[in-house]
Every structure is written in structure tokens, then in C-alpha cells.
N, C-alpha and C positions, 0 to 999 in steps of 0.2 A: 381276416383271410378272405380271398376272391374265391368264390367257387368258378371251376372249370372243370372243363368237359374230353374227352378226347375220343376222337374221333377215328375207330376202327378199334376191335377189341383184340384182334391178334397178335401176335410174336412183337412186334415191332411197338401195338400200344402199350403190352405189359412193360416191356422195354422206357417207354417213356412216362410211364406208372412209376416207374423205381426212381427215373430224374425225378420227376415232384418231389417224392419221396424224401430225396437225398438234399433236393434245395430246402424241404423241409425241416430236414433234421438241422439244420442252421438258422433258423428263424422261420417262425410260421407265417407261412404265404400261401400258400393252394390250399382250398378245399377241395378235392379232388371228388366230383359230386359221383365221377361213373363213366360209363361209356354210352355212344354212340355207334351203331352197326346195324345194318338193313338185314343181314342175316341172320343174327342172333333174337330170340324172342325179349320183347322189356321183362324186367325184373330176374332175369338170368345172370349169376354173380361171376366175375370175371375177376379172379386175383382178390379176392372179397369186394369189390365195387359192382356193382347194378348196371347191365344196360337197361339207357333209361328211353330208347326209343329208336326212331330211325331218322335217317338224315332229315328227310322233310317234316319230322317231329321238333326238329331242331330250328328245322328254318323258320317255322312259327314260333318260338321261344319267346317268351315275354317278359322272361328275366335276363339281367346283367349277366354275360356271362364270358366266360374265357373260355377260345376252345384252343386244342390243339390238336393238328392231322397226321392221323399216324397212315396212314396211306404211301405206301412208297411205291407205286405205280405213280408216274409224275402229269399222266394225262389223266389216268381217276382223281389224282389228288385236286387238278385244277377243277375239273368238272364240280367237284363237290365243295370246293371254294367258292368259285362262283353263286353257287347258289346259296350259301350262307352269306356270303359278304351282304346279299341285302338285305339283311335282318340288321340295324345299324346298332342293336342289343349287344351284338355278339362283339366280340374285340381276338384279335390274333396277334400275344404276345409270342415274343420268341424265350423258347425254353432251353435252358445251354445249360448241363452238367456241372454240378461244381471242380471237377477235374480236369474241364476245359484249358489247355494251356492258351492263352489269345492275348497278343498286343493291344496295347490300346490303339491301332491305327486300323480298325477294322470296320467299317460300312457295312450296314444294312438294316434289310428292311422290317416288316416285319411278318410274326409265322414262322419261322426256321425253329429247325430241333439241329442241337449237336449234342449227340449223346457221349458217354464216358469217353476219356483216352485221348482226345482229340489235337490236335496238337495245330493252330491257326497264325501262322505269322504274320507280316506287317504289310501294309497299303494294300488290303485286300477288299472287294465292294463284292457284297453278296445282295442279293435280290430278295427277294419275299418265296416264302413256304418252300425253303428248300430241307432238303432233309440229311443232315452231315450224321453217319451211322457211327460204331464206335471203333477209336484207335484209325482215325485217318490222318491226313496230314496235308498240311493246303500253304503251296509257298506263296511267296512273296508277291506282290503285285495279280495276283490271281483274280481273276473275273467271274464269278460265280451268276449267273443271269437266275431269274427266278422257276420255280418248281425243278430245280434241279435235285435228283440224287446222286450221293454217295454212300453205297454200300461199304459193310465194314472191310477196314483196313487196306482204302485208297489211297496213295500217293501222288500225291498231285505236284511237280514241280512247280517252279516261278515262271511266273510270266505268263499263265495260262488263262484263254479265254474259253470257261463252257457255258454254251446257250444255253434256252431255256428246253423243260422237260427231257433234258438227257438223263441218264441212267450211266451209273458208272459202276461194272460189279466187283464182287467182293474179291481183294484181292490185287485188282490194276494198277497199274502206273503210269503216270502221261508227263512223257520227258517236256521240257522246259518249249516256253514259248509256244507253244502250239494252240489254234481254235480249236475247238469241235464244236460243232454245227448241231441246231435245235435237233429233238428226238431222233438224237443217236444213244443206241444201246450198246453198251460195250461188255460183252460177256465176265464173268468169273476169270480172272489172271492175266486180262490182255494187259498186251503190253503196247502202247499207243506211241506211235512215235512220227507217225504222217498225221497229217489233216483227213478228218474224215466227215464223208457227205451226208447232208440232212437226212433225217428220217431209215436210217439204216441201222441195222443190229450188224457187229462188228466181232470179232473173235481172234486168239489166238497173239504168236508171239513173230512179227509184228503185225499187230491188229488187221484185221481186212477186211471190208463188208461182205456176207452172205446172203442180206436179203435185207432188200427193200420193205419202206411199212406201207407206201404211197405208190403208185402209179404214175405221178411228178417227177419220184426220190429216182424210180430205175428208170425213166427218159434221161438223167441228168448224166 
């Protein structure tokens, strides 16, 4: 068994607590040593697991270790990538549900989580440390670019391209063929049916931007 780490001890890493778990109960594979969180104190037990420190505890590690980021903020999540990636100790498998429904015609890289329900169909190319939540759905030919999220029970048609650090809330759906552009946040139940511009939080049925994150994003 690998021990691994994960990294953020809230909702989302119990969440990803359970997949180990559950890929466990079919062959042991994860040591699941604990968690990783800057807020929590070490040795404070989380779902019976220890955190065992804080990010930059981590980034000095001088054991082999597996992490996985449970961070679905997808600008926190890169930041704190980053700075682990140069610890060359550390390794970012991608951790997928055994409930995952997926073709074999699926690219990517690695670092992703797809938790329970997921339902991933064919010539789809996913990036690094995205984060697929549970009971989504990702059509055909879809473009996933890297630190992307999907919150639970996203719909995603074919033919879709989403860049990198978008957010897509729980609940959405983005009709067929359409980009969205790097850090766009698309609220709880939009329904996405234009192309929408960088760095904007987006809402409503059909989608529209409210607000700029950039000073670039409301020039554009």
C-alpha cells in the first residue's frame, strides 16, 4: 500500500476519504496516512485520520508520498500545487471512484479527482488537478483544461471546451459546443448557453456575467 495524503480536511476531503476508501475495499492500495490543512491544528482527527501538518509541512516531506487536493477553489488549489510540485518526493495520482462510468477514450493528466456517480463519455482530454464532483456528466469530445471544477451534478454537453480554473456550480448545464474561457465562475443552476468572458462570475438561466474578478476581465 502507497501511503497518501490529502490535502484539505473539509467536506470535499472527507468526500475523497470515502473514494480511497471505496477503491480500497477492492484491493488494498492507499494508506491513507491523514490530512493536510493550515487551519486545523496537527494531530487533530478528522473522520479518524490525523492532520498531519500544514502545506508547507508538506512541502518539506522527505517521504514518498501520494497527495491528493481536495481544494475546489481552483486558484487556491493551483497555488498550493505549485508549491508542492517541487518537492519531486511527492507524486499526484488521479483518484476516480469505482462508480465512475468512463470509456476507454479518455485523456488526462494527472491529479484529478472524480468522485461517485460520474458518468465520462468518449474522446474527452482532461488536464491535470481538476476536480469532477459527484453525479456529473461530461460529453463527448469535451475539453477539460487543467484546475478545472465541477461541482456536483454538472452537465456538460459534447463538444465543449472549459479552460483552465473555471468553476462550474452545482447543478449547471452548458449546451453543446460552447468555450468558456479561464476563471469563469458559473453560479449554482446556470444554464450556460453563450460563450462567456474570462475571469467573470456568471449566473442565472441564461447565464450572464455580474461581475468581473480582474480589472482586464471589465475593460474587455
Amino acid at each position: 500500500m502507497q501511503d497518501i495524503v490529502i490535502v484539505g480536511a473539509g467536506g470535499l476531503g472527507k468526500d475523497i476519504q470515502w473514494v480511497l476508501e471505496r477503491i480500497n475495499s477492492r484491493g488494498a492500495v492507499w494508506n491513507i496516512a491523514g490530512y493536510i490543512d493550515d487551519a486545523i491544528a496537527p494531530g487533530t482527527l478528522v473522520d479518524d485520520r490525523p492532520v498531519l501538518g500544514t502545506v508547507d509541512w508538506l512541502a518539506d516531506c522527505d517521504r514518498e508520498t501520494a497527495v491528493v487536493c481536495a481544494v475546489a477553489n481552483a486558484k487556491t488549489r493551483r497555488r498550493i500545487i505549485r508549491k508542492l510540485e517541487q518537492n519531486k518526493r511527492l507524486t499526484f495520482p488521479n483518484i476516480i471512484d469505482p462508480s465512475v462510468v468512463m470509456s476507454g477514450r479518455v485523456a488526462m493528466g494527472r491529479g484529478n479527482v472524480m468522485l461517485a456517480g460520474n458518468i465520462v463519455s468518449v474522446d474527452i482530454r482532461i488536464g491535470d488537478f481538476c476536480i469532477i464532483n459527484a453525479a456529473c456528466t461530461v460529453g463527448h469530445d469535451d475539453i477539460l483544461h487543467s484546475y478545472v471544477t465541477l461541482y456536483p451534478g454538472v452537465n456538460v454537453s459534447g463538444c465543449v471546451e472549459i479552460c483552465e480554473e473555471t468553476e462550474i456550480g452545482t447543478g449547471s448545464h452548458i449546451i453543446q459546443g460552447l468555450r468558456i474561457n479561464s476563471g469563469v465562475i458559473a453560479g449554482a443552476g446556470a444554464v450556460i448557453i453563450h460563450e462567456l468572458p474570462p475571469e467573470c462570475t456568471a449566473v442565472g438561466n441564461p447565464a450572464k456575467p455580474v461581475k468581473y474578478h480582474t480589472e482586464d476581465a471589465r475593460k474587455q
